[in-house]
N, C-alpha and C positions, 0 to 999 in steps of 0.2 A: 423479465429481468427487473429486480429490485435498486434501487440505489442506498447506498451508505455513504452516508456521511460522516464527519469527524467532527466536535465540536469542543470548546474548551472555556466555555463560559457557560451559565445556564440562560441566559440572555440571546446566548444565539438558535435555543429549540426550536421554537414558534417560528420563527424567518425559516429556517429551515428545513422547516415541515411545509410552510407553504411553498416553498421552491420546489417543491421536491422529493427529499428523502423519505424513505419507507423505513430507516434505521440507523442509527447511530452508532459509534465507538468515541472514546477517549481515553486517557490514559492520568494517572492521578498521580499525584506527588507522594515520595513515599513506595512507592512502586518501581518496579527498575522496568521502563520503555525505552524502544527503540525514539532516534530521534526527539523532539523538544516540544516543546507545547503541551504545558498539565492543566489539568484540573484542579484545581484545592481541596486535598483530600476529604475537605469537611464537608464540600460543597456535592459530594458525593450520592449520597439517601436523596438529596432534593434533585439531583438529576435524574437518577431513578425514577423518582415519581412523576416529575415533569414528562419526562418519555413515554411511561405509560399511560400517563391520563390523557396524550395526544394518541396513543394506541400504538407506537414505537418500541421497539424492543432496544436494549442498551449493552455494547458489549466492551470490554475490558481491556484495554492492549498493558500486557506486562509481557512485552516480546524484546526485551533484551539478550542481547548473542555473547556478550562476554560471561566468560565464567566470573570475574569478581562481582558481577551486581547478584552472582545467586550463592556468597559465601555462609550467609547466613537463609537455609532455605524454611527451617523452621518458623523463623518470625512472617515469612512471606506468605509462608502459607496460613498462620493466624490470619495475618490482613484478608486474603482471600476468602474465606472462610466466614470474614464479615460481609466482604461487600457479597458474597453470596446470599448471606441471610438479608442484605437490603434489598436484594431480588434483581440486584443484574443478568444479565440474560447468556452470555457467555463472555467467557476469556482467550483471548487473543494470544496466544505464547508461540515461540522458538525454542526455548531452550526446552531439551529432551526429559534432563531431571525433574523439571519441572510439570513437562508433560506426564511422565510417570505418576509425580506425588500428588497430582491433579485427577489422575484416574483411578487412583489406588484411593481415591476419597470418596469416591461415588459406590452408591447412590446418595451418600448422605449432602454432597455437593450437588445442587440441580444445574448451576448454571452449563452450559454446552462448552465444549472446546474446541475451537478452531485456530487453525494451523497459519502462522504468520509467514507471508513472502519474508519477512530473514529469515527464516529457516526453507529456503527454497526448496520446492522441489520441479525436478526438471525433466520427473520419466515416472512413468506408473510401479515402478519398483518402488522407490522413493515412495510414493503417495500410501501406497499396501503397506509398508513401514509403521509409518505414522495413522494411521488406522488400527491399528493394531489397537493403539491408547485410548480411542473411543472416539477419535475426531469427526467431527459434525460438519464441518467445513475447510476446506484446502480454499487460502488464497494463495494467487498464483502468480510469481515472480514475472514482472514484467518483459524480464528478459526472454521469454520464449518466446517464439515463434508461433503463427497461429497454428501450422498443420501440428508442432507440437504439445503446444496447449489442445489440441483437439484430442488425441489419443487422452491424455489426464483426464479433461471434459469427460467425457465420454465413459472412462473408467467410476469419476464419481456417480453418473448417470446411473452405471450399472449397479451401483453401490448405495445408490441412498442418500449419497456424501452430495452436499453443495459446494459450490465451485465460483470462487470472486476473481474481477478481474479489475485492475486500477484504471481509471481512464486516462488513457493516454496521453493528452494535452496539459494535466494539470498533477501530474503524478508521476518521478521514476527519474531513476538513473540509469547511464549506459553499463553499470556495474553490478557485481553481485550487492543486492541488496543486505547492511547489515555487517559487509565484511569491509567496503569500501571506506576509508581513509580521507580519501584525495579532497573532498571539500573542505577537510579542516586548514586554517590557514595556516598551519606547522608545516604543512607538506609543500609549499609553493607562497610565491607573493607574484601580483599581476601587477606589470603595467599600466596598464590597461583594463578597464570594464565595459562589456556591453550591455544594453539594457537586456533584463530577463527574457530569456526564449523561452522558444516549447519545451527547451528539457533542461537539462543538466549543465550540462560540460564545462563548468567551476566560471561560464561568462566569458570566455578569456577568446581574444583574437589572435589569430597564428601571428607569432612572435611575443604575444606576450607573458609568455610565461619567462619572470625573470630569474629564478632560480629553483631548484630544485634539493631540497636537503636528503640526507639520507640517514638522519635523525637516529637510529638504535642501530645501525648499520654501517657505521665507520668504515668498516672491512671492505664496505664495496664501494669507496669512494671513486676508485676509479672508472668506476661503470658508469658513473651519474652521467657525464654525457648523453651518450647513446641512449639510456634510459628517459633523460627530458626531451629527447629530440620524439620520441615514442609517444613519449606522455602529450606535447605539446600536438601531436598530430589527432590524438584521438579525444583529447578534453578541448582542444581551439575548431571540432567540428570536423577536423577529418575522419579518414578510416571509413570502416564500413559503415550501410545505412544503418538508422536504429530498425529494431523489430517492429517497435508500436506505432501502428499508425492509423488511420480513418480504413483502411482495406482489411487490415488485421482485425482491429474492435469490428466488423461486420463478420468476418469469419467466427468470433470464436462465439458472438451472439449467435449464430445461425449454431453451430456445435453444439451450445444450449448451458452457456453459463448463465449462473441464475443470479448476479449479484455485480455489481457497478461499483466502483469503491473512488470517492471524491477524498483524499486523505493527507492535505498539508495541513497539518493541524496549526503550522504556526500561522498560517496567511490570519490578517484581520478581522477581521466580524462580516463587515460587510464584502470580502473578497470573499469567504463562506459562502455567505450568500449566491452571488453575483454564480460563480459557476458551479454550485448545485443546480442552480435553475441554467446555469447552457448547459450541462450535463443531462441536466431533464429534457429538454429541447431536443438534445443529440438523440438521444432515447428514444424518445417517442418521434422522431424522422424518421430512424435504425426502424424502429417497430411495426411502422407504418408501412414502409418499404417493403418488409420483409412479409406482410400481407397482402398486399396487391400487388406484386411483383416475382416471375420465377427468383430463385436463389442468385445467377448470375447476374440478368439485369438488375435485381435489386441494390446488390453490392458496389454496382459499377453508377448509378445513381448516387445510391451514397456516400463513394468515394466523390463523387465528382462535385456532389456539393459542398460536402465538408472542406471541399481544396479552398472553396471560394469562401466561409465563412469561419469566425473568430470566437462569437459570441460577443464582440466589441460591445454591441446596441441591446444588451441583456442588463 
């Protein structure tokens, strides 16, 4: 299994080659991406080349889910078309028109297309879909479940297709990726903040969600109640458990995903750093295990140490 990285500076390659990474993504301004943290469109050609003279491949995220960021798809695809010819390595996308005008370009397009968790897919129908377009790699919504991610695995296996998977600790929401809302602070105002967990859930402690709007929704004002008492139970940490966890990331490595995905582009430079290399760590435990160890003991090791370690001392 490979790791990717995200990166949003050219300053942070070299660190993050030596932590680690076998490969990079970013996303550039000018481009319509999911989520925040760009590149400087200019700074583009030099990241390219940075990546390759470390022997890195470099790929593309223009995986925004809204139809207005693809109103103009003409000009989008000029752009791509450039950073093609600066020899980035593939493109990251969601949106389906996109994927279409991406494959209806090729061969004359070399870079690879791979399939972004906001455009999730959750069943081997889904994935056969999106294959269709030429896709090279399915990353895969955090929201699944490992025996589920297994059957996908398993399908790109049979397929050719490569398969990423986000590392759990530092990557995901309890939501569909892409469609979720709830972090913007239009949607709620907290009392109360906790310091950053392992995942999501907008920080908030039960009871502190002090409002809830329903902002294009007038019509349903009278539901809001019952709706923040819902909200407030699954974003302050109630509800069920998450999917992702230290037992899960061992399963769907054992099933044979071939790709590690380290991907808040907007953390710091050196937060970059700091967990590509536990990510690499985890990795190469995971790896180790899974060769001197039958499948079940090794898992049940794995799990059991990762219960006890942070990467704090990384």
């Amino acid at each position: 299994m490979k790791i990717v990285s995200c990166f949003t500076g050219l300053k942070e390659l070299k660190p993050l080659a030596a932590a680690g990474a076998d490969e990079f993504y970013t996303a550039v301004e000018g481009l319509p991406a999911f989520s925040f943290g760009f590149l400087p469109a200019g700074q583009l050609r030099a990241a390219v080349e940075a990546a390759h003279a470390l022997g890195k491949p470099l790929a593309l995220a223009v995986n925004a889910i809204h139809a207005p960021a693809f109103r103009n798809p003409a000009a989008i695809m000029r752009k791509l078309r450039a950073a093609d010819a600066l020899g980035v390595d593939a493109f990251i996308v969601s949106n389906p028109q996109l994927l279409r005008d991406l494959s209806a370009a090729r061969p004359r397009l070399r870079a690879q297309l791979h399939l972004s968790s906001v455009q999730p897919v959750f069943n081997t129908l889904a994935a056969a879909f999106f294959l269709r377009f030429g896709v090279s790699r399915i990353i895969l919504p955090n929201q699944l479940r490992a025996h589920e991610a297994r059957e996908i695995i398993s399908f790109c296996l049979r397929n050719g297709v490569e398969s990423e998977i986000f590392d759990y600790r530092f990557f995901g929401c309890a939501y569909i990726n892409g469609r979720c809302q709830l972090h913007r602070p239009g949607y709620y105002r907290l009392r109360k903040e906790t310091p950053d967990g392992s995942m999501c859930r907008v920080n908030a402690r039960p009871g502190g969600l002090a409002a809830v709007k329903t902002l294009d929704l007038p019509e349903r004002a009278a539901a809001v109640g019952a709706a923040a008492a819902r909200l407030e139970q699954r974003l302050a940490g109630g509800g069920a458990p998450r999917f992702s966890d230290a037992a899960a990331f061992f399963d769907m490595l054992l099933a044979g995903a071939s790709r590690l995905k380290y991907g808040t582009r907007h953390d710091p430079s050196r937060v970059k750093v700091r967990k590509v290399r536990a990510v690499r760590e985890m990795l190469d435990l995971a790896e180790g295990l899974k060769a001197a160890l039958p499948p079940e003991q090794a898992a049940r090791a794995f799990t059991r140490k990762m219960s006890f370690w942070d990467g704090s001392k990384l």
